[in-house]
C-alpha positions as CSV (number, residue, x, y, z in Angstrom):
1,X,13.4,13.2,-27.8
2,X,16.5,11.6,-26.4
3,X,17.1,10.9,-22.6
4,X,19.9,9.8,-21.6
5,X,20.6,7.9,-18.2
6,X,24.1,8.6,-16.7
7,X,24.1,7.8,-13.4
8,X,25.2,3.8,-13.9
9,X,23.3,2.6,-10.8
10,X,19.7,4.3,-12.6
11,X,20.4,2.7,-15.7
12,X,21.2,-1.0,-14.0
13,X,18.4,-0.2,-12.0
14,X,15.9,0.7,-15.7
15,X,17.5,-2.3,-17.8
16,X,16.9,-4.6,-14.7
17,X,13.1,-3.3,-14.8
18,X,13.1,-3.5,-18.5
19,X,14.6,-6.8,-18.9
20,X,12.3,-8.4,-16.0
21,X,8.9,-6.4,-17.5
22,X,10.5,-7.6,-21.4
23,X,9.8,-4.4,-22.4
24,X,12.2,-1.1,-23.8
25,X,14.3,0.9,-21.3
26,X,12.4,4.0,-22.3
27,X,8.9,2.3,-21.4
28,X,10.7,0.9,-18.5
29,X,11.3,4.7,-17.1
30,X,8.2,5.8,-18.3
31,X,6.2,2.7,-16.0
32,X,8.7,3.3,-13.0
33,X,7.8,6.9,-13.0
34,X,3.9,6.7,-13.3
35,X,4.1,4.4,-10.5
36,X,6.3,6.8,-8.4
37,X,3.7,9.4,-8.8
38,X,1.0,7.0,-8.0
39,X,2.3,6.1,-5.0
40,X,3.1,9.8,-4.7
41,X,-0.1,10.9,-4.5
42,X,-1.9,8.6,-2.7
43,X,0.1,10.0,0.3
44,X,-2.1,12.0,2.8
45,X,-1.1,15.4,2.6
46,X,0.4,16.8,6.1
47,X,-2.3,18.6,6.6
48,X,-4.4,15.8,6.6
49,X,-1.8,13.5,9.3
50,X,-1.5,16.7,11.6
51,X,-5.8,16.6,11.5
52,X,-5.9,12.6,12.2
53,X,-2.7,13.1,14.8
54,X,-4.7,15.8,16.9
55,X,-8.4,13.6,16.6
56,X,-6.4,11.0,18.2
57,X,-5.1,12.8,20.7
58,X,-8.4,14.2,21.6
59,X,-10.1,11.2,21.4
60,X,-7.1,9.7,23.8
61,X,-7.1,12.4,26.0
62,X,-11.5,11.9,26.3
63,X,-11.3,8.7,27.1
64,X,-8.6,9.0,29.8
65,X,-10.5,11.5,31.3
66,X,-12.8,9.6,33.5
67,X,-10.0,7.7,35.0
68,X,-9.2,8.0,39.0
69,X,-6.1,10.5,39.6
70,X,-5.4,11.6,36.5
71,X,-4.5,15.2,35.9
């Protein structure tokens, strides 16, 4: 199955990988893009950083809460 790379910055970029890895461009693309999804998905979702943003601002908001003249 052919793939071809025409963007000439992408394919410096995939020979560079290639050349430093001494391996073929196309397992070069294939390595870059398995680690892209990796690192994809080991992203919290949003729904999970909006959950951990509002427990620390309720646990902010506890412990200021005990403090003299504060609203």
């Amino acid at each position: 199955m052919p793939f071809h790379i025409k963007n000439p910055e992408t394919d410096a970029l995939a020979r560079k990988v290639a050349q430093i890895k001494k391996i073929g461009l196309t397992e070069a693309v294939h390595l870059a893009l398995e680690h892209e999804l990796e690192r994809e998905r080991a992203k919290p979702s949003l729904a999970d950083v909006a959950a951990e943003f509002c427990r620390e601002l309720k646990n902010r908001s506890s412990a200021g809460s005990g403090r003299a003249g504060h609203l």
